[in-house]
C-alpha positions as CSV (number, residue, x, y, z in Angstrom):
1,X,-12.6,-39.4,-15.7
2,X,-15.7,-37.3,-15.7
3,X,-14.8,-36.0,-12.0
4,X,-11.7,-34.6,-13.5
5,X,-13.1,-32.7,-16.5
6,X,-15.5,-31.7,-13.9
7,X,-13.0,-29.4,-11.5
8,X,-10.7,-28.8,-15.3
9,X,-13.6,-26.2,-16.1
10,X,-15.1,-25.6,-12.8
11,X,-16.0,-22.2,-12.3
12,X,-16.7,-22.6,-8.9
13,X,-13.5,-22.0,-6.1
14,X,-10.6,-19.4,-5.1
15,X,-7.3,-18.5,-6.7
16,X,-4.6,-16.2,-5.6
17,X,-4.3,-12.7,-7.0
18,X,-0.3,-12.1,-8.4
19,X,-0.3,-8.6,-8.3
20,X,2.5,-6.5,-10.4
21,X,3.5,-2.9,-10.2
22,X,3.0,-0.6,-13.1
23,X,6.1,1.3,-12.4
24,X,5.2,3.9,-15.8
25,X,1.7,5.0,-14.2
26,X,2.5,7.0,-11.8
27,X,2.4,10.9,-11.0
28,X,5.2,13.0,-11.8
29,X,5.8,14.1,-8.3
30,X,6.1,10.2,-7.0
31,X,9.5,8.8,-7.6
32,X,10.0,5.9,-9.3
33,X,11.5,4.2,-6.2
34,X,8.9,5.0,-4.0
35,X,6.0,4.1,-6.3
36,X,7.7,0.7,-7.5
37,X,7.9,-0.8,-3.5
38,X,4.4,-1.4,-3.6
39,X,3.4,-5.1,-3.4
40,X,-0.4,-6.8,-2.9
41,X,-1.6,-10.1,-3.0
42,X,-5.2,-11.2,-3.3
43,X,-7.5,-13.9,-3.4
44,X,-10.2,-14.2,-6.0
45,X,-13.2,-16.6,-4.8
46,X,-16.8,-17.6,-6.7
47,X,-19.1,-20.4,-5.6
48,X,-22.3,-20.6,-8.0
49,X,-24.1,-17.0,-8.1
50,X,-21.7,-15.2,-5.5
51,X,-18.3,-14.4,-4.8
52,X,-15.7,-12.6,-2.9
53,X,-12.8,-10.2,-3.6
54,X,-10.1,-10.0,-0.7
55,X,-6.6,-7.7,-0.7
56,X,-4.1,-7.1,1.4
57,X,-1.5,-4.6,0.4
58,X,1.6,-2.3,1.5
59,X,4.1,0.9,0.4
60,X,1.1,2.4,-0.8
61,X,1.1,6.7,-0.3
62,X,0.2,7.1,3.2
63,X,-3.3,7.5,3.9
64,X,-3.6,7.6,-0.3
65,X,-7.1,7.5,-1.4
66,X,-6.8,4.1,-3.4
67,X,-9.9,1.7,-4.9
68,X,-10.2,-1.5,-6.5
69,X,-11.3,-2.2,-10.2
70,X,-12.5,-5.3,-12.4
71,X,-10.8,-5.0,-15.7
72,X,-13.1,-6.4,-18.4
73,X,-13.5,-6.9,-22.1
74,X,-16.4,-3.7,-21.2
75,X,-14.3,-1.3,-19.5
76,X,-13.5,-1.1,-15.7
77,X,-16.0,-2.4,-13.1
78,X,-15.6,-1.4,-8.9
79,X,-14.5,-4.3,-7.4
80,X,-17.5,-5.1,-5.1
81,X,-20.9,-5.9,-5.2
82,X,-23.2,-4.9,-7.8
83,X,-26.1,-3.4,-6.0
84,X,-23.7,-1.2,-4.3
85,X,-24.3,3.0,-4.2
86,X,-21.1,4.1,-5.7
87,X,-20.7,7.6,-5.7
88,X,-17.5,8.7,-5.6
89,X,-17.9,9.5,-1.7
90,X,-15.1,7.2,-0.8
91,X,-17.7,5.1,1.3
92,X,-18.1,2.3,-0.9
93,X,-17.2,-1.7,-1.0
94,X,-14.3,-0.7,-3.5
95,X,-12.4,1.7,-1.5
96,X,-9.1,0.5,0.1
97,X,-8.5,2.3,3.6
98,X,-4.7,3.2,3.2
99,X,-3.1,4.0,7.1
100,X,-0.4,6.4,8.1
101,X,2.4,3.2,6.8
102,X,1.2,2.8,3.6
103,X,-0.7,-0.4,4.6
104,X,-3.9,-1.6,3.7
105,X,-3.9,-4.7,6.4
106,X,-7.0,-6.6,5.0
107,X,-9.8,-5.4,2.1
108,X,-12.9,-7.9,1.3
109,X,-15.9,-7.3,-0.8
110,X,-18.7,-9.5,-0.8
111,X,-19.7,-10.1,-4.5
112,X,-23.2,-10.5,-6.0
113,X,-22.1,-12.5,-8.8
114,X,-19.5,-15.2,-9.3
115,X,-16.3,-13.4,-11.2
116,X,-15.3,-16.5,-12.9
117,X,-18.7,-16.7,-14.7
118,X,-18.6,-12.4,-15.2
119,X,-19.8,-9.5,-14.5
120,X,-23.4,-9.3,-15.3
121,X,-24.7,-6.0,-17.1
122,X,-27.5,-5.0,-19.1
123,X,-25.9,-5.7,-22.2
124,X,-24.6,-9.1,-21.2
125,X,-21.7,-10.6,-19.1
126,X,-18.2,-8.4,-18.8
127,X,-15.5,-11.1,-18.6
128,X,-13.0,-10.3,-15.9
129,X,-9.2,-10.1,-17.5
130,X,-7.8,-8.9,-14.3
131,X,-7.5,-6.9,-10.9
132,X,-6.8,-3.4,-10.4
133,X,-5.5,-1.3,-7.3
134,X,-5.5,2.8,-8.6
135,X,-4.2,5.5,-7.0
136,X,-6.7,8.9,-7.0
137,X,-4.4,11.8,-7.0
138,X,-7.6,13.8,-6.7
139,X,-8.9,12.6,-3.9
140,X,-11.7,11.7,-5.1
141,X,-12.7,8.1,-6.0
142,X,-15.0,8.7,-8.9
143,X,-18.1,6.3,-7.9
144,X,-18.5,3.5,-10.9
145,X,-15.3,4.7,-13.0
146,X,-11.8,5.0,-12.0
147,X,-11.0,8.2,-13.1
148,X,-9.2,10.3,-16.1
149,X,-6.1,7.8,-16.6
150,X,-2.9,8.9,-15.5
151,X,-4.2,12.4,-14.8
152,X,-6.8,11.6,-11.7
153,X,-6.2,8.1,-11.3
154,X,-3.1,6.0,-11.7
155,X,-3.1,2.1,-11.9
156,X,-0.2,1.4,-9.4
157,X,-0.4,-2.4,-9.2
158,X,-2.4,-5.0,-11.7
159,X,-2.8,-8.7,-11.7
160,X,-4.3,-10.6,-14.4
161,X,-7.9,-13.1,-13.5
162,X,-6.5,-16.5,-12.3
163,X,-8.5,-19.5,-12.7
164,X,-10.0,-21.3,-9.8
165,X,-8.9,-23.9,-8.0
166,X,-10.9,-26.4,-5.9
């Protein structure tokens, strides 16, 4: 009995991203077709103070400048670890490398916290609601924010937090 309340509210394991195109946020100049073939799928893994991100992905723009974002109850958060230097060079744990298919064939980011237990800031724990994978029509990837919504940046596939199985 108390082993299975245990892994009920475990915050401690892996679960696999569902990610879903966001057919609406997407530049003017992409058609609709093109921009709603995209597909990912993820996994999401914590184990006490650490964690891991990893995303593999496909019909994304072709060589697109793309990055990954935490979507919290405190705004967005770069999907990597915390004591990262993001500064919008494009050389950061949250950038996805897009090749000449549309293909990103495998992105991990070593975490500094466990996501299940939240993002920890100075003003107290962010609580992930889900994944991000944003397009930068700019070029540019912005460093610790995505970008000016659906002018600069453009959410083109989302997945809610999962919980965590053993």
């Amino acid at each position: 009995m108390e082993e299975d309340r245990k892994s009920k509210h475990s915050i401690d394991g892996c679960c696999d991203l569902d990610f879903d195109v966001m057919p609406a946020n997407r530049p003017a100049m992409i058609s609709v077709p093109f921009w709603a073939q995209a597909t990912a799928e993820g996994e999401l893994c914590g184990q006490c103070d650490e964690g891991h991100i990893q995303i593999s992905a496909k019909g994304l723009v072709t060589c697109g400048p793309y990055t990954v974002f935490f979507v919290t109850d405190k705004g967005d958060f770069p999907a990597g670890p915390r004591s990262a230097d993001y500064t919008g060079s494009g050389f950061h744990p949250n950038t996805l490398i897009v090749n000449g298919e549309g293909v990103v064939s495998y992105y991990v980011a070593p975490l500094d916290f466990n996501p299940f237990k939240g993002i920890p800031t100075p003003t107290g724990c962010a609580k992930i609601i889900g994944v991000s994978i944003n397009y930068h029509l700019n070029g540019v990837t912005n460093g610790m924010t995505p970008g000016l919504d659906n002018v600069d940046v453009f959410d083109q596939l989302y997945a809610p937090i999962c919980c965590p199985r053993d």
